[in-house]
ZASEKE-289095 format. One record per residue (C-alpha): residue in three letters; residue number from 1; x negated, y negated, z. Coordinates in steps of 0.001 Angstrom, whole numbers, plus 500000, padded with zeros to 6 digits. Each point is the difference from the previous one (the first is absolute). Example, Ala and Ser with C-alpha at 12.3 -4.5 7.8 and 13.67 -1.06 7.14 Angstrom:
REM residues 2
[ALA, 1, [487700, 504500, 507800]]
[SER, 2, [498630, 496560, 499340]]
//
This chain:
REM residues 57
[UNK, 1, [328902, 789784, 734862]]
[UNK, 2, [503859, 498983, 498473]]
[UNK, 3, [498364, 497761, 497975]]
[UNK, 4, [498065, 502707, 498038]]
[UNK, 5, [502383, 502591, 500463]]
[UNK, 6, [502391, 497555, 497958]]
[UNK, 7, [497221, 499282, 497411]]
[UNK, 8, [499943, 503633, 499218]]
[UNK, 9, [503968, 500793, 499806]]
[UNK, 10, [499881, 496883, 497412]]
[UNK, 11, [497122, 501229, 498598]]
[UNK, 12, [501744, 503062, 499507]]
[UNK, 13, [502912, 498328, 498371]]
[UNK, 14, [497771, 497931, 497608]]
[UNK, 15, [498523, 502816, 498861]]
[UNK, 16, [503518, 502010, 499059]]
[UNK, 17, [501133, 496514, 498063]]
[UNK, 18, [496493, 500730, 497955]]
[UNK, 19, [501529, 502959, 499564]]
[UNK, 20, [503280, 499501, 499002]]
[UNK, 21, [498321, 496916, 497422]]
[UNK, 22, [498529, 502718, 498226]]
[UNK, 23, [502679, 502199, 499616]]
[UNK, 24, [501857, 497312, 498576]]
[UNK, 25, [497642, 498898, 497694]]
[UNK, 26, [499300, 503269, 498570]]
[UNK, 27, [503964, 500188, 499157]]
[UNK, 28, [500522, 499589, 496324]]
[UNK, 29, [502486, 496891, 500537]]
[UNK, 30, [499172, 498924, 503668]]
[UNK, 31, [502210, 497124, 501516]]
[UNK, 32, [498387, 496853, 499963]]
[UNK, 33, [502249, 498784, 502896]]
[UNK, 34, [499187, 503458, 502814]]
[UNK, 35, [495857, 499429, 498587]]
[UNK, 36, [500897, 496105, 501288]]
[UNK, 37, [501619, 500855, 503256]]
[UNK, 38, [496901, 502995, 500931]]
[UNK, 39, [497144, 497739, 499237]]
[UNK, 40, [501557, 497317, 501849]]
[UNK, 41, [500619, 502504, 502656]]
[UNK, 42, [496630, 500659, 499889]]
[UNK, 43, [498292, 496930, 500147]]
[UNK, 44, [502637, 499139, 502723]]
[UNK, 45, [498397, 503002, 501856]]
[UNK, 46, [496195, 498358, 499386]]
[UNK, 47, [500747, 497389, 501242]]
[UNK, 48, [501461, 500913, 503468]]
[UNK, 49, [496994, 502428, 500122]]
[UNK, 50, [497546, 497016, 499173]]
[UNK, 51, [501647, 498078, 502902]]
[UNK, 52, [499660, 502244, 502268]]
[UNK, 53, [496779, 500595, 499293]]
[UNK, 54, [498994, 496717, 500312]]
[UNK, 55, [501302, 499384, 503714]]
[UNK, 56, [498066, 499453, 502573]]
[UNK, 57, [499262, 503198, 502236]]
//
């Protein structure tokens, strides 16, 4: 049951990155460097949730 419970709270956080992507791209002059740092955030987030996943049960 952890092991889902912890998919969801990063599931949770993945989605507020999305978020927080598209706020920044709909600024007029977004920074390149905080878009960087969220999508690698993000896929840093995939992945752990991919992992997990992936485990055996």
């Amino acid at each position: 049951m952890a092991v889902e419970a912890r998919i969801r709270q990063l599931g949770s956080r993945h989605e507020n990155l999305d978020k927080a992507i598209r706020d920044e791209l709909s600024r007029p002059a977004f920074d390149d460097v905080r878009l960087r740092d969220l999508k690698r955030q993000k896929l840093k987030l995939k992945e752990e949730m991919e992992a997990l996943r992936s485990r055996p049960h």
